[in-house]
C-alpha positions in Angstrom: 89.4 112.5 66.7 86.0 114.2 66.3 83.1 112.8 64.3 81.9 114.3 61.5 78.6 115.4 61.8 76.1 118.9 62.8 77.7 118.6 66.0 81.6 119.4 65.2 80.4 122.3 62.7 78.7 124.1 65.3 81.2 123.2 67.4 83.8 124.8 65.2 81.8 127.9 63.8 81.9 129.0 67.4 85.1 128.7 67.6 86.0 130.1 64.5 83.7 133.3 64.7 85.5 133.9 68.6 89.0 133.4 67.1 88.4 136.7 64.3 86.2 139.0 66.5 87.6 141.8 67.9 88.3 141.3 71.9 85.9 141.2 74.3 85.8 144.5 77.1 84.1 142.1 80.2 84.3 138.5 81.8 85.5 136.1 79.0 86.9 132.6 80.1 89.9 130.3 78.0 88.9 127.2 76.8 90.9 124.7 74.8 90.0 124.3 71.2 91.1 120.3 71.7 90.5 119.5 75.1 93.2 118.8 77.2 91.9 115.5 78.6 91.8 113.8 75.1 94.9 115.2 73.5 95.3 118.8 74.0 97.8 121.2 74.8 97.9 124.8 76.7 99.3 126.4 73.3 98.5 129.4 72.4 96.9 127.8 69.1 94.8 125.6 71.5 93.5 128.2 73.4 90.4 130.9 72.6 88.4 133.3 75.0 84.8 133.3 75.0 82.1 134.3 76.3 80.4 132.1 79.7 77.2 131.1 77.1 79.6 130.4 74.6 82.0 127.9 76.8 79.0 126.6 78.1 77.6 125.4 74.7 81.1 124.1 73.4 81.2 121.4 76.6 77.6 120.7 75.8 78.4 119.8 72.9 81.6 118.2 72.7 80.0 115.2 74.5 78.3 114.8 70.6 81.4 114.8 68.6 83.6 111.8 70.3 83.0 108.2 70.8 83.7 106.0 73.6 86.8 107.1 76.3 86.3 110.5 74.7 82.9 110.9 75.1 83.2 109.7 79.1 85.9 112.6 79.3 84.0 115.3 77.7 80.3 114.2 79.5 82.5 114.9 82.9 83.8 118.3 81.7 80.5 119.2 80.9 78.9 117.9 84.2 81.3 120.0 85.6 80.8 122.8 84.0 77.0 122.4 84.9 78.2 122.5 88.7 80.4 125.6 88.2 80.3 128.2 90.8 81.3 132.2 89.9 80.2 134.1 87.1 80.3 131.2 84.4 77.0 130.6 83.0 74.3 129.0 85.2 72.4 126.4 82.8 68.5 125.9 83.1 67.1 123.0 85.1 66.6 121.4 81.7 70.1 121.6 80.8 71.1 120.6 84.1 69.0 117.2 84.1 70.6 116.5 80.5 74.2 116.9 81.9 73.7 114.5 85.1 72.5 112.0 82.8 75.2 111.9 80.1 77.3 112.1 83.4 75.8 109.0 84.9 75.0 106.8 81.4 78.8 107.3 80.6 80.2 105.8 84.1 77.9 102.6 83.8 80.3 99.9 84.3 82.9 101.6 86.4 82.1 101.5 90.1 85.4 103.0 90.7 85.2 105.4 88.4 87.8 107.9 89.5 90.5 104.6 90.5 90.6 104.4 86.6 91.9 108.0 85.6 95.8 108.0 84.2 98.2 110.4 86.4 98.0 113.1 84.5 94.1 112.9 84.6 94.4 112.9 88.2 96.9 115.7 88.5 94.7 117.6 85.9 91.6 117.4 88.1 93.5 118.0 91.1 94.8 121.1 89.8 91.3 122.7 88.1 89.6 122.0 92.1 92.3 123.8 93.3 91.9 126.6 91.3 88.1 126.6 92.0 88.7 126.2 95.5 91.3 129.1 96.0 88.7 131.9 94.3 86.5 130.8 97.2 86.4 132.7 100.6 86.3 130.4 103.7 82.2 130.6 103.9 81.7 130.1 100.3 84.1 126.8 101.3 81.9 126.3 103.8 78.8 126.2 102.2 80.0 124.5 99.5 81.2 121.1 101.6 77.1 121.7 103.4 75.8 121.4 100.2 77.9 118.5 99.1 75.5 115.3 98.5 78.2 113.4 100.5 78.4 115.7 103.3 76.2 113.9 106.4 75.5 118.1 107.7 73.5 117.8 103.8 71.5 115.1 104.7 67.6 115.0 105.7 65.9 112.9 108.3 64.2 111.3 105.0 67.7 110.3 103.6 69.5 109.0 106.6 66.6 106.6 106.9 66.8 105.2 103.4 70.7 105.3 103.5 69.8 102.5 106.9 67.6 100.9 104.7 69.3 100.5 102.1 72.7 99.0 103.7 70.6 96.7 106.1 70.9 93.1 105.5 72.7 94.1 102.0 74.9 90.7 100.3 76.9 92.3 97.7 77.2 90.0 94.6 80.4 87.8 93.9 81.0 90.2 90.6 80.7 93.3 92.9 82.8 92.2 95.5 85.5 90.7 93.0 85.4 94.4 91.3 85.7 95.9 94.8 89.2 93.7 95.3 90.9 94.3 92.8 90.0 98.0 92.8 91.4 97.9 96.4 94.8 95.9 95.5 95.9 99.1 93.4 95.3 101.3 95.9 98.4 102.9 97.8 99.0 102.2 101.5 98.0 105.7 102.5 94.8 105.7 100.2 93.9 102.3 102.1 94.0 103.8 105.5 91.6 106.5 104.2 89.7 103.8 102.6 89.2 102.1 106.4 91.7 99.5 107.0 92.9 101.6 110.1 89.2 100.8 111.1 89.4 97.2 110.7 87.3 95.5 113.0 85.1 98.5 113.6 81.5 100.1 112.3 80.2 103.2 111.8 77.5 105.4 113.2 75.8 108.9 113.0 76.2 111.1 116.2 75.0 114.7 115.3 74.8 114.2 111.6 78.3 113.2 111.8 80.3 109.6 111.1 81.7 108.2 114.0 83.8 104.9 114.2 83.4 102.9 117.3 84.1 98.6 117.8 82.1 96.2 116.6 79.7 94.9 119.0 80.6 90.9 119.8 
């Protein structure tokens, strides 16, 4: 499973040195020795505590010691981790950059990205946002979802006018749009009335930094 090389033996002399020390009196956080998205399991074997830093540093470099589906796993974890909220470690802007764009080279080819997971990678991710979510108070919630990039309250005069320019006149290649089918056929009914096919013959607009769904003008 993992590749033998610097990577792994760092990797695995951090896990080993937090596996013999004596326990930690302040904010320590599990993490699975195998993740649980490539193979994994919440056993007690599988599981270590350590340190924010030191969690932090594991899912940065995990990302080094798989190949292919692995690797696109492990660069989300970490992307994740980068956008943790809480006490875990807050990484520099350096770090940050490096994570977003492991994040976006792994996705390349997959412009439904999240329509590919398994069920039990969806049930996974479901369940870690929950638990993110439920050590929030209602404002943090709040400012979260303002802060979110696909939140329109987020959005700058600046962006709202390259968003317009960007969809006007826009012809979608045949490869695009035959992606963008068959994505759709395996969609559920309820998924493709969130997706908009209650809004069939209908456009949207921004009224108060808000989208709005009125008819298509004839």
């Amino acid at each position: 499973m993992f590749i033998s090389n610097k990577y792994t033996n760092w990797y695995f002399n951090i896990i080993s040195r937090a596996l013999v020390r004596p326990l930690i009196n302040g904010y320590t956080e599990v993490h699975h020795i195998i993740p649980i998205s490539i193979g994994g399991t919440n056993d007690k074997s599988n599981l270590v505590a350590l340190t924010a830093k030191e969690h932090f540093i594991c899912h940065a470099i995990l990302p080094n010691m798989v190949l292919d589906e692995h690797k696109k796993k492990m660069n989300y974890a970490f992307w994740r981790m980068a956008n943790a909220t809480g006490k875990r470690y807050t990484p520099s802007s350096r770090i940050y950059e490096l994570a977003k764009k492991q994040f976006i080279e792994s996705q390349q080819g997959h412009p439904n990205y999240l329509l590919n997971h398994t069920p039990e990678s969806k049930k996974q991710i479901s369940i870690s946002m929950k638990e993110v979510l439920s050590k929030l108070t209602p404002e943090e919630k709040s400012i979260r979802m303002k802060k979110s990039c696909s939140s329109p309250e987020s959005w700058t005069d600046e962006r709202r006018r390259k968003i317009s320019k960007a969809l006007t006149g826009i012809t979608r290649s045949t490869e695009t749009r035959t992606k963008m089918s068959k994505a759709k056929q395996n969609l559920t009914i309820e998924q493709k009335l969130k997706c908009g096919d209650s809004n069939r013959g209908k456009t949207w607009k921004l009224v108060d930094g808000k989208r709005v769904w009125v008819n298509k003008e004839n």
